[in-house]
C-alpha positions in Angstrom: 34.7 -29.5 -41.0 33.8 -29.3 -37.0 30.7 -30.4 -36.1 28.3 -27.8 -35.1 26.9 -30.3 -31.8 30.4 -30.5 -30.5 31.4 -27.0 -31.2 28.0 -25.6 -29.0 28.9 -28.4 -26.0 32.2 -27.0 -25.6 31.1 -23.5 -25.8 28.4 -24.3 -23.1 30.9 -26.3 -20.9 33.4 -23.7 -21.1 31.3 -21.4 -19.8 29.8 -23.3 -17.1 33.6 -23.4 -15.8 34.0 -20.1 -16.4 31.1 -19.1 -14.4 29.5 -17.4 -17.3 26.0 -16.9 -16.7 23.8 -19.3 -19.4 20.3 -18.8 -19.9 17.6 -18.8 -22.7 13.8 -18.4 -23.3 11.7 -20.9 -24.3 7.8 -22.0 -25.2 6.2 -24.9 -23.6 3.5 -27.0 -22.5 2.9 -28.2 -19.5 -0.3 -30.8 -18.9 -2.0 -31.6 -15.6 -4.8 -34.3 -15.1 -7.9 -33.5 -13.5 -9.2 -35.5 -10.8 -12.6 -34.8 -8.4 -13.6 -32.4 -11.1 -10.7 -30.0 -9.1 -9.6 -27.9 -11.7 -7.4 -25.6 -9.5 -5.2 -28.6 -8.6 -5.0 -29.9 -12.1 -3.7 -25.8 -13.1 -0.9 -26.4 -10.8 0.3 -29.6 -12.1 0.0 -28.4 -15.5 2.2 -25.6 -14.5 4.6 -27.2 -13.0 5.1 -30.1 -16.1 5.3 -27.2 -18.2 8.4 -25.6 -16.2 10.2 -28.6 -15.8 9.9 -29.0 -19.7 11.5 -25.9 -19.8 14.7 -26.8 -18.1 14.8 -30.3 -20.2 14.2 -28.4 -23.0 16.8 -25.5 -22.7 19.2 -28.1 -21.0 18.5 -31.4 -21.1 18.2 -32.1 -25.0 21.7 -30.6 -25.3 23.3 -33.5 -24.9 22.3 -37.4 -24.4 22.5 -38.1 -20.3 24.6 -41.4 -21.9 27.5 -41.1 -23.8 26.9 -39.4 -26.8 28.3 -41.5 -30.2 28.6 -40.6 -33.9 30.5 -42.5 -36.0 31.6 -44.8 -34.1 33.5 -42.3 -31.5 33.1 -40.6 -29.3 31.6 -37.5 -29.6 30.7 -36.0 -25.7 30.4 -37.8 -22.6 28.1 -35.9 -20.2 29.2 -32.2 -20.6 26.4 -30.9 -18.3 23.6 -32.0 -15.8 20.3 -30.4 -16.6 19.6 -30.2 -13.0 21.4 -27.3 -12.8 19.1 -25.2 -14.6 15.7 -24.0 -12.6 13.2 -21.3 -14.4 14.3 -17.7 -13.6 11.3 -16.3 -14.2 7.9 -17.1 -16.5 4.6 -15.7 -17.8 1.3 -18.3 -18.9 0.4 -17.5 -22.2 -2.5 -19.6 -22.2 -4.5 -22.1 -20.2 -7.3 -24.4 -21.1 -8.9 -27.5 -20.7 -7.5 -29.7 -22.8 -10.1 -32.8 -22.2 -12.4 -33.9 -20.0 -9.7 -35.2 -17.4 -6.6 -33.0 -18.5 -5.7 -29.5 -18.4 -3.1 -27.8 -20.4 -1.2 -24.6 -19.7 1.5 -23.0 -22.1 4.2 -20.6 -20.9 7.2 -18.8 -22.1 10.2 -19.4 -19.3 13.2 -18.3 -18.8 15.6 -21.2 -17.7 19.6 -20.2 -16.0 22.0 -22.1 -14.8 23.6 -19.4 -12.4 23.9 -20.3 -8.7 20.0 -20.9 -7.3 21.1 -19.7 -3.8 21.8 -16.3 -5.1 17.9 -15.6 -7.0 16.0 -14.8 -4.1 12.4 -15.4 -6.0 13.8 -18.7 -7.5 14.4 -19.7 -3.7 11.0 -18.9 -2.6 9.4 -20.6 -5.9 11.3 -23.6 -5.2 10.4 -23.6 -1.5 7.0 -23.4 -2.6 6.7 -25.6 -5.3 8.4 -28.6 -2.5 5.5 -27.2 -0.4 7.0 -25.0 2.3 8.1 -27.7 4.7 8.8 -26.9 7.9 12.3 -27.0 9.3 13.2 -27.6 13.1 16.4 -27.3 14.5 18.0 -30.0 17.3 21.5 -28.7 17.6 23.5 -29.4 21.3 26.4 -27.1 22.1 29.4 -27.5 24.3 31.5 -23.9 24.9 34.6 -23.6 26.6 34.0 -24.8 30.3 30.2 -26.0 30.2 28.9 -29.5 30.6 29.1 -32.5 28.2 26.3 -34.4 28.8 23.7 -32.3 26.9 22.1 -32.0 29.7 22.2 -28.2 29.6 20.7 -28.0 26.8 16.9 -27.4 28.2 18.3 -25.3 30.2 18.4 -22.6 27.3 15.4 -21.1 24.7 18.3 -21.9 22.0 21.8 -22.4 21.5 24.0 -20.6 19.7 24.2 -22.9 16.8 20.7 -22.8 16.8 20.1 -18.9 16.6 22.5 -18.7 14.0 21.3 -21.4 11.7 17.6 -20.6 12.1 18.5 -17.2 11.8 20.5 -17.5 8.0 17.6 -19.9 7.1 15.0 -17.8 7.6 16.4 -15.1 5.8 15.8 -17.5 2.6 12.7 -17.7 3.2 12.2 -21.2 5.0 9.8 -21.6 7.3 11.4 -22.8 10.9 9.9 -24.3 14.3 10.6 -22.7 17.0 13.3 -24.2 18.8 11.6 -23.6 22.2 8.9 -26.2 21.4 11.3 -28.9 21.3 12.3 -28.2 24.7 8.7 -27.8 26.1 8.0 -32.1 24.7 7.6 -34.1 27.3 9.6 -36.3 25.2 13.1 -35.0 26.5 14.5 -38.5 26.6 14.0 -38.2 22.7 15.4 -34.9 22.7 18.5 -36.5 24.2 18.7 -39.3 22.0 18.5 -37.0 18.9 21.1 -34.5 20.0 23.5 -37.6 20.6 22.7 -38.7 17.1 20.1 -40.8 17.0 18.6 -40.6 13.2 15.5 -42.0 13.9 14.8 -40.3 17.4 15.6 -37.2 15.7 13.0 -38.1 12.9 10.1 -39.3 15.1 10.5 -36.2 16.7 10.2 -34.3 13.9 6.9 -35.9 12.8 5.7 -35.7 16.1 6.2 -31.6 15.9 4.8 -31.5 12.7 8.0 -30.4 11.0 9.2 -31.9 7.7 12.7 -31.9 8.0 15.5 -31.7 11.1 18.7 -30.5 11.3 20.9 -32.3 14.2 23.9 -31.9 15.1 27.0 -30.8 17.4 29.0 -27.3 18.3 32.1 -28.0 20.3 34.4 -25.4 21.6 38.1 -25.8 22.8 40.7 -23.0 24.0 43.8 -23.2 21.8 47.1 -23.2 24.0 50.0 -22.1 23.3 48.9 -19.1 22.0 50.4 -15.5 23.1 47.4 -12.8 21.9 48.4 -10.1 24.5 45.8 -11.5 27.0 43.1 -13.0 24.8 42.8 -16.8 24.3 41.9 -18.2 21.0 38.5 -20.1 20.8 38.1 -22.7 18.6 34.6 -24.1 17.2 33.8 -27.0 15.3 30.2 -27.3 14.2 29.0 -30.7 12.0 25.2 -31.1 11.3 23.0 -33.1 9.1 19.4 -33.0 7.8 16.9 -35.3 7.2 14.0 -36.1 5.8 11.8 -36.8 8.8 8.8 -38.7 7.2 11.2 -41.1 5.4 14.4 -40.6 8.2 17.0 -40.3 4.4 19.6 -37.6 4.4 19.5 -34.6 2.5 23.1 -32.8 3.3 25.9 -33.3 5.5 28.5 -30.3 6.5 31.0 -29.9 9.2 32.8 -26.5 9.5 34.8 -24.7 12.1 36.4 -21.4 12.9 38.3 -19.3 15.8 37.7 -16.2 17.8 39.9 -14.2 20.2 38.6 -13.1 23.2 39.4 -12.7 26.6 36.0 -14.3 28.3 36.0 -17.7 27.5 31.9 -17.6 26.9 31.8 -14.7 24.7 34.7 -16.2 22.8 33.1 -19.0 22.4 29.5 -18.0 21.3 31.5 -15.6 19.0 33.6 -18.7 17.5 29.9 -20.7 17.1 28.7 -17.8 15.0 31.2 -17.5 12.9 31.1 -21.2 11.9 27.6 -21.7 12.4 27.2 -19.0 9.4 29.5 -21.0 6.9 27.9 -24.4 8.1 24.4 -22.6 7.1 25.4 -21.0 3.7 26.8 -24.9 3.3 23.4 -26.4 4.1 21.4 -24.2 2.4 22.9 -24.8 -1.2 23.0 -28.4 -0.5 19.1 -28.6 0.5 18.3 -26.6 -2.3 20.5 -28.3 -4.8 18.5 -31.1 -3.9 15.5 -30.3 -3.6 15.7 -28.4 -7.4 16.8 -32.1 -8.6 13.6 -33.2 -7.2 11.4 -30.8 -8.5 12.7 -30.8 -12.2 14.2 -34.0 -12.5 13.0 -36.9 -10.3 11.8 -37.1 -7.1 11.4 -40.3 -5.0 8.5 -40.8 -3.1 8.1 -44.0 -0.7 4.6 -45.5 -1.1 3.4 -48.0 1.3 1.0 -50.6 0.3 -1.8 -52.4 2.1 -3.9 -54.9 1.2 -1.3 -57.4 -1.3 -2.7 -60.8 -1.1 0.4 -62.6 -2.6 4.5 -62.3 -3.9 2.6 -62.5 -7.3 0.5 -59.6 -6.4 3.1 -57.6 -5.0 4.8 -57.8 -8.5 1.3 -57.3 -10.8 0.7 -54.3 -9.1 3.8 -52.9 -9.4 4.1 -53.4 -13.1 0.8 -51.6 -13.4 1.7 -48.8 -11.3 4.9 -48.3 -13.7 2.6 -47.4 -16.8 -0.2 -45.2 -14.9 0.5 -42.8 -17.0 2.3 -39.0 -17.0 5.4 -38.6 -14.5 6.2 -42.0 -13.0 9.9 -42.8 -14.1 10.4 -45.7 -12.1 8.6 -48.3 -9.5 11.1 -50.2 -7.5 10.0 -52.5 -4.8 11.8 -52.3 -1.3 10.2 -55.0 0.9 6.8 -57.6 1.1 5.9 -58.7 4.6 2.5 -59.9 4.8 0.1 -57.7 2.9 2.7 -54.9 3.3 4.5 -53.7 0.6 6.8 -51.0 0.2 7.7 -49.3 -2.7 10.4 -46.5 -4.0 8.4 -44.2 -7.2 10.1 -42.3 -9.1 8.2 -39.6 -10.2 8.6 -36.2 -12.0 6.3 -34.4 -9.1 5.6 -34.4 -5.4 3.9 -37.2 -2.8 0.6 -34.6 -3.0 0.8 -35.0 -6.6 1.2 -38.8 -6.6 -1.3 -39.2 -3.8 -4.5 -37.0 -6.2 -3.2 -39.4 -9.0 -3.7 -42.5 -6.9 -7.0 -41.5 -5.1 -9.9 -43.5 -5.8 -8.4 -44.9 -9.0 -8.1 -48.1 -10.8 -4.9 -49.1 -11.4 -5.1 -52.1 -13.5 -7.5 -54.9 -11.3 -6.6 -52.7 -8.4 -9.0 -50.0 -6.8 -6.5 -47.9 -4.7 -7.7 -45.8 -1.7 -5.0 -43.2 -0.4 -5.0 -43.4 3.3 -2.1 -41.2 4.4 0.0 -38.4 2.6 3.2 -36.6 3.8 6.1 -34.7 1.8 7.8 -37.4 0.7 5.9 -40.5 1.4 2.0 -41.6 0.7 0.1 -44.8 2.0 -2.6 -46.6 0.1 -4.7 -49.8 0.7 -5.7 -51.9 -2.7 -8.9 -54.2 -3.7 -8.1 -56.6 -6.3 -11.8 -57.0 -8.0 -10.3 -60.4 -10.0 -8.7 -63.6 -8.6 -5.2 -63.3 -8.3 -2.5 -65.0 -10.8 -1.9 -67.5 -7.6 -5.5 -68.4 -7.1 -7.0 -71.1 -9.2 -11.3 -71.5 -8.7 -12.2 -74.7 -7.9 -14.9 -76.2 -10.6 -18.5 -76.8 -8.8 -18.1 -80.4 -8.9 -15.1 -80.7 -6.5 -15.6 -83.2 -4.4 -18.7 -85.2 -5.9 -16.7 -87.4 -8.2 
């Protein structure tokens, strides 16, 4: 006799591969907690538990993310990745408020695993739901002929590159800075540095333009030779780019493409070559940012969180082990670094550096009353008061010293 689990995990794996569309509808509850008496915020997080229950529910209970054994054998080994699923569409049933400090929402969702890119309204709900961060563009271009020292490029609004890939992101509904504010910073030796591929010029930039992410990178165009097309040359672009984080300078995507365009005017063939690749190079982006980002959002998302205020190793390591049980969302504490009082730590949290941040505020985390002193997308800053002696201190008796 088959077994029934098997028999469905094939079924949904061959149509994965077949590019079958897989969806299904589901009930859940999502809870929020309610801090500062702020029930609107507590509604959203609510909301947003309940739809990533959804996809874990629909997807992620299909199989074990291990290796599945029964008997002995086994039985499946990682058919599918629930991150692929995000919530098609959904309607709240009912909302209340659970308890004094919680806030529970109930929805019916329905959860696909068809290509995100293509659902306009899942795009948008996604870009919301990561907070509709801002995306600037630092992309130098060499057509057939021009300079290579970059130092064109303030002598443009925008390149090529950039029109096209600000263009096709837009179009998804991302919101995008103006690449003529970059050239109007006084910072142009930045500018430079970034365009040339320095990851953390690029990223200080960014912050310093109040954009969330950046998207550098190169468009080179060469003349092929060799060629007979009655007349015409063939221009050949090659366009690589990668985007960051800027708050936390980490890479989201990578892509390099390239493509060729006859013409008979070397800059028309050129900007005509950039286009054509620059649109591929977009499309590539765009599915890889939001491929990410959906694993974020329903899965885990890391969030750096800088520490102030640590008073020892020993500290370092309390605090961190009662940061790991807070309670709803946190997956994970790993600690990066301790110099001084300074601590740096990698959560990983089912939620957003907002989210964590109204958790954190004001709060006592085990001895520790934390104070949030700085948020941004992905990374959030607090200072701690330890209101008992550290494990490392030992109180000296009142008679020390009188023997």
């Amino acid at each position: 006799m088959r077994n029934p689990i098997f028999t469905g995990l094939r079924a949904v794996r061959l149509m994965l591969l077949a590019g079958t569309c897989v969806w299904a509808q589901v009930q859940v509850t999502g809870m929020g907690a309610i801090t500062y008496n702020d029930i609107s915020a507590a509604r959203d997080r609510a909301l947003q538990d309940a739809l990533r229950k959804a996809v874990e529910q629909t997807l992620g209970t299909m199989i074990d993310s291990q290796t599945r054994v029964e008997n002995y054998m086994v039985v499946e080994d990682r058919i599918l990745n629930w991150t692929r699923g995000y919530v098609k569409a959904y309607q709240i049933l009912s909302e209340r408020k659970a308890a004094e400090d919680l806030y529970e929402v109930t929805v019916t969702a329905q959860v696909d695993v068809a290509d995100l890119e293509k659902d306009v309204n899942a795009v948008e709900h996604l870009i919301h739901s990561m907070g509709n961060p801002r995306i600037m563009f630092l992309v130098d271009e060499k057509n057939a002929g021009s300079a290579s020292d970059g130092s064109h490029y303030f002598d443009v609004s925008m390149t090529a590159a950039e029109t096209v890939l600000m263009n096709k992101f837009m179009e998804k509904g991302f919101q995008v800075i103006d690449p003529a504010t970059v050239r109007a910073s006084k910072e142009r030796d930045a500018v430079l540095a970034a365009i040339n591929g320095d990851q953390k010029a690029a990223a200080a930039l960014a912050v310093a333009l109040e954009a969330e992410v950046v998207v550098t990178g190169k468009a080179v165009v060469t003349v092929a030779t060799g060629v007979n097309l009655g007349g015409m040359k063939s221009y050949q672009a090659n366009l690589d780019a990668r985007v960051i984080d800027a708050d936390v300078g980490t890479v989201l995507a990578t892509a390099m493409k390239n493509s060729a365009y006859p013409h008979i005017d070397p800059v028309s063939g050129g900007a005509k070559a950039i286009e054509k690749a620059g649109a591929l190079l977009a499309d590539e982006l765009i599915g890889k940012i939001l491929q990410k980002w959906r694993s974020k959002f329903y899965q885990a998302n890391t969030v750096k969180l800088m520490v102030t205020g640590l008073r020892s190793y020993t500290d370092a390591s309390h605090f961190r082990g009662a940061l790991t049980y807070l309670g709803r969302g946190i997956k994970a504490v790993n600690q990066r670094q301790i110099a001084g009082s300074v601590g740096e730590f990698d959560v990983e949290i089912a939620g957003t550096a907002d989210q964590l941040a109204r958790e954190l505020d004001q709060r006592k985390v085990s001895d520790y009353m934390v104070d949030v002193t700085g948020a941004t997308a992905n990374q959030v800053t607090i200072s701690i008061v330890r209101s008992t002696p550290s494990p490392t201190q030992t109180a000296v008796p009142d008679t020390a010293g009188l023997e």
